[in-house]
C-alpha positions as CSV (number, residue, x, y, z in Angstrom):
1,X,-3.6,11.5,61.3
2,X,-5.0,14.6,60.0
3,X,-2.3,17.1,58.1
4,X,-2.9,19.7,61.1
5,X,-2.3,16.9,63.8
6,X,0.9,15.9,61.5
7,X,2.2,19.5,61.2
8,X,1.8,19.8,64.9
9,X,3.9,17.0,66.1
10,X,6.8,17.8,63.6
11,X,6.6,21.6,65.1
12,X,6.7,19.9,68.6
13,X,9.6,17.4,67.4
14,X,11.7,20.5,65.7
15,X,11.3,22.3,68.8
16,X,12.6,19.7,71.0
17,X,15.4,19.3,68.7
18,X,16.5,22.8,69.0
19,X,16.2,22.3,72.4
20,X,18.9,20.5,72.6
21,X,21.4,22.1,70.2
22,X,20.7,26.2,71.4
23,X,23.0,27.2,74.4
24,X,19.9,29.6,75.4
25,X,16.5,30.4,75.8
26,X,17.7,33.8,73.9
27,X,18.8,31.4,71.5
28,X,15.7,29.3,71.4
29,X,14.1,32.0,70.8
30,X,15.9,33.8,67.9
31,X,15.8,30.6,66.4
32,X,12.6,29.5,66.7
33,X,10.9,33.0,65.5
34,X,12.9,32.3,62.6
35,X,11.8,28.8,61.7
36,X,8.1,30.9,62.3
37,X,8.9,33.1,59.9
38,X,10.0,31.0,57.4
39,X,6.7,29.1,57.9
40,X,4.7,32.4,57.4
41,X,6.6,33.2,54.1
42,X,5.7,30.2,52.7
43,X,2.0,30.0,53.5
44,X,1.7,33.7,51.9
45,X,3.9,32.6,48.9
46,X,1.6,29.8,48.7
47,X,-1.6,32.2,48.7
48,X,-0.5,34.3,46.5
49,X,-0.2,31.3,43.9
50,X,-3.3,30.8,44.4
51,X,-4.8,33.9,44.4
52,X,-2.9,34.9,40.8
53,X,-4.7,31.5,39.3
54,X,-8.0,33.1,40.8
55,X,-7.6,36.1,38.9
């Protein structure tokens, strides 16, 4: 299984986890733009490494 294919089934399986624990779709939602967010911040910290070895 490719890393893409990987990172999508544990986004799928996260998502049905929080399913489960949120008591709403407002909820849901807060929670999971979070976890995006977190993803986001990590991907540009992780571009930003690499673009200060580039220079």
């Amino acid at each position: 299984m490719n890393d893409y294919s990987r990172g999508f089934e544990d986004a799928c399986e996260l998502a049905l986890k929080a399913c489960e624990t949120v008591k709403s779709l407002e909820e849901l939602r807060s929670y999971l733009l979070y976890l995006l967010g977190l993803v986001k911040e990590r991907k540009l910290e992780a571009i930003k490494r690499e673009l200060g070895v580039l220079l």
